[in-house]
C-alpha positions in Angstrom: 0.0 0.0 0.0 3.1 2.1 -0.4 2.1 4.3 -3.5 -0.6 6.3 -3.4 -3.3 5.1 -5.7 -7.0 4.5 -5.1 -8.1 1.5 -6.9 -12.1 0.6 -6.8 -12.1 -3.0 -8.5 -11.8 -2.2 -12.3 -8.3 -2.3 -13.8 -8.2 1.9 -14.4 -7.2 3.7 -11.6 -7.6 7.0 -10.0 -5.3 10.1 -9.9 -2.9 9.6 -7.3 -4.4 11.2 -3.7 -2.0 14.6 -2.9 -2.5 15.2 1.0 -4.3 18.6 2.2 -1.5 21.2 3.0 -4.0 22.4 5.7 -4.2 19.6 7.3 -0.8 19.7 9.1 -0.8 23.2 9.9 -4.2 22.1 11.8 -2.8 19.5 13.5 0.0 22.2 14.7 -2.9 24.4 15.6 -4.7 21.7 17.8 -1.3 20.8 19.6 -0.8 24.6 20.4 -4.4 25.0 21.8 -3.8 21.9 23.8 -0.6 22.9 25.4 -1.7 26.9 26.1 -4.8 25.5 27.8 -3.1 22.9 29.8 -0.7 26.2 31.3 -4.0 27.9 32.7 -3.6 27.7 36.3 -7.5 26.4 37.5 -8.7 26.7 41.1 -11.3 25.0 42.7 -13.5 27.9 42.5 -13.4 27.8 38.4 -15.0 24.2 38.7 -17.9 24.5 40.8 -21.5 26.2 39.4 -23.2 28.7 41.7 -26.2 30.7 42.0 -25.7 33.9 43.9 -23.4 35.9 45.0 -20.3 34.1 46.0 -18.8 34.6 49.7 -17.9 37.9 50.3 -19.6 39.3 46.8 -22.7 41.1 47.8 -23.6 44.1 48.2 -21.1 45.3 46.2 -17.9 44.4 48.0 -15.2 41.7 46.6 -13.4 40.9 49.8 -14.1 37.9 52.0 -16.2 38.5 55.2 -16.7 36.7 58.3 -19.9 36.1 60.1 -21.8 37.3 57.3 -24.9 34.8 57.7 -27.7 36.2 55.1 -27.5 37.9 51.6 -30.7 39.7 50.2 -31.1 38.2 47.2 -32.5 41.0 45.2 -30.0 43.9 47.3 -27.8 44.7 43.8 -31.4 45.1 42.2 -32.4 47.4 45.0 -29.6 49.6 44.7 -29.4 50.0 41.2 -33.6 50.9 41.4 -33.1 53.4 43.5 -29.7 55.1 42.1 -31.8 55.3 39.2 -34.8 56.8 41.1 -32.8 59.7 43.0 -31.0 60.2 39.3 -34.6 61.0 38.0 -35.6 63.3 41.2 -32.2 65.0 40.9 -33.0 66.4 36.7 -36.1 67.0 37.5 -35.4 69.4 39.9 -32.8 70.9 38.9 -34.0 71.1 34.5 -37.2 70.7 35.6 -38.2 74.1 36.4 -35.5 75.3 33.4 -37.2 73.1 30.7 -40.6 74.6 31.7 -39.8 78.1 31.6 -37.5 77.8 28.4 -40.2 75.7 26.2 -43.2 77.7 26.8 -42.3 81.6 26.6 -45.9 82.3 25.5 -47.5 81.0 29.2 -48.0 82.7 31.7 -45.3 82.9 34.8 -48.1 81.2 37.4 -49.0 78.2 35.4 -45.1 77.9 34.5 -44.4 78.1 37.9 -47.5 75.8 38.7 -46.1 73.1 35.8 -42.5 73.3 37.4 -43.5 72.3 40.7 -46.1 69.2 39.7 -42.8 67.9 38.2 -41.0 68.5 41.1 -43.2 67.4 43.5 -44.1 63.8 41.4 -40.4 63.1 41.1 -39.6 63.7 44.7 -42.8 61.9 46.2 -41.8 58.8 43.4 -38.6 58.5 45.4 -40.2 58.9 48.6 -42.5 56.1 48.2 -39.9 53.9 47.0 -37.8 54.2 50.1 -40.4 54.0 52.4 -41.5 50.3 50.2 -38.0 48.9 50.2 -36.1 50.6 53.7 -37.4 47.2 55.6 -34.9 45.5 53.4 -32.1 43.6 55.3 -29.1 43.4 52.6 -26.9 41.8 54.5 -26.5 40.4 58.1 -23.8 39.0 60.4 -24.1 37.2 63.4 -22.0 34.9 65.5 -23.6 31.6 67.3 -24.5 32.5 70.9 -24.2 36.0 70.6 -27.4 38.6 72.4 -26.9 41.3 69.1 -26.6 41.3 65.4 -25.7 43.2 63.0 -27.7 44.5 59.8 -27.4 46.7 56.7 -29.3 48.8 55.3 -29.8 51.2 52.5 -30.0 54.8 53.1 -31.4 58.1 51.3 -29.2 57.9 49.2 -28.1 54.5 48.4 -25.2 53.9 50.6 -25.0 51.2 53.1 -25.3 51.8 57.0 -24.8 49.6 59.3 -27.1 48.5 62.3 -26.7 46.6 65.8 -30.1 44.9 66.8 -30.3 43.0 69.9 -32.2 40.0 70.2 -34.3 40.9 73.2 -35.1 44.0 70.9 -37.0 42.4 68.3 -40.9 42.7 68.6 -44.1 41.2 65.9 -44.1 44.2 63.4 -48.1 44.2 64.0 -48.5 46.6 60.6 -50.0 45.6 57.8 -47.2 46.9 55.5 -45.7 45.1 53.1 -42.8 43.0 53.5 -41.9 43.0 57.1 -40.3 40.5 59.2 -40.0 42.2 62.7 -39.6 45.2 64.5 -37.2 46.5 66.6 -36.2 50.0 68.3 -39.1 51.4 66.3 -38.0 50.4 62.6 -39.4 47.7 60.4 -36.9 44.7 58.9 -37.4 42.2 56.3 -35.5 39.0 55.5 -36.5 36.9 52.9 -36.9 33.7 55.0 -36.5 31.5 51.7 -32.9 32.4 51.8 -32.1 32.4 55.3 -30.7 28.8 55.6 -30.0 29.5 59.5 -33.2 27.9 60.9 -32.1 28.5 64.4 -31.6 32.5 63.6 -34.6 33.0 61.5 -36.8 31.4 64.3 -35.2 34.3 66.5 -35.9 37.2 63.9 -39.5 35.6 63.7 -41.2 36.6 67.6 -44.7 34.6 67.6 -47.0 37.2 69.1 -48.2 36.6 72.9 -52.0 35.7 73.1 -53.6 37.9 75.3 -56.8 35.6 75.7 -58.1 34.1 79.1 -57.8 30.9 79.4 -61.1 30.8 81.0 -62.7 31.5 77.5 -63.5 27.8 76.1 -64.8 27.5 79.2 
């Protein structure tokens, strides 16, 4: 089978078969690959699939922290929402009342005046109401076994994180009927999403049952 001929069973044969220049320098080209791959350092990290932030990666923060117990799932969401919202309120009262008088020379200075601050007064209400609806939120909490206090953050006025202790014996039923609430303590309302709380223990603490306040005489 030394030559190079392709015979199929008849006594002519073929032209002889020339090989595919390509097909070496492809070959070369897989080998390379191969090799530069095979120098990529890999951790364990770079195997593994995950959902979530990873330790240490929310909200907004790449270093590794300890005693952090509880994300917020939705907290990057939250910020970016309301970044957004006090962007909004911020043009509007500052072009707002500029736009209005600018566009409409022709109106009169009262109705200009009245235009400008409807504008005004929807964007900043807008932002209000969003605050009040998502200030509950808990982005992040840390707490160490068999400690009385924990520690919380939460998203301020104007989007920056602050940092809460709550003791235990603090924390009260919220007894509102706002949305999104989890319990109450020193007079402000907290949320954690209990679905993502994997700390049974701690989330039974966070969760007070309310006290009855029923005879017991009643049934009777």
């Amino acid at each position: 089978m030394g030559s190079a001929y392709r015979c199929f069973g008849s006594s002519t044969c073929q032209r002889p078969i020339s090989p595919n220049p390509s097909f070496k320098t492809s070959s070369h080209l897989a080998i390379f690959q191969r090799r530069w791959a095979s120098q990529i350092p890999t951790t364990e990290e770079d195997d593994k699939i995950s959902i979530g932030p990873r330790s240490g990666g929310q909200p907004g923060e790449g270093d590794k922290e300890t005693g952090v117990v509880y994300y917020g799932p939705i907290s990057n969401t939250i910020k970016k929402v309301k970044l957004l919202s006090l962007s909004t309120c911020c043009l509007s009262v500052s072009l707002g009342p500029v736009i209005t008088f600018m566009t409409s020379p022709d109106m009169n200075v009262i109705l200009k005046g009245a235009v400008a601050s409807s504008v005004i007064f929807l964007s900043a209400t807008t932002t209000a109401a969003l605050h009040w609806f998502v200030s509950p939120y808990v982005h992040k909490l840390r707490w160490q076994p068999g400690s009385d206090s924990f520690e919380v953050e939460m998203l301020s006025w104007l989007a920056t994180y602050i940092p809460k202790t709550i003791k235990f014996s603090d924390i009260r039923p919220p007894q509102t009927n706002r949305p999104f609430v989890t319990f109450k303590a020193n007079g402000n309302f907290y949320f954690v999403d209990a679905e993502h709380c994997h700390n049974k223990a701690l989330l039974a603490r966070l969760t007070p049952k309310e006290v009855s306040n029923e005879s017991p005489f009643k049934n009777l």
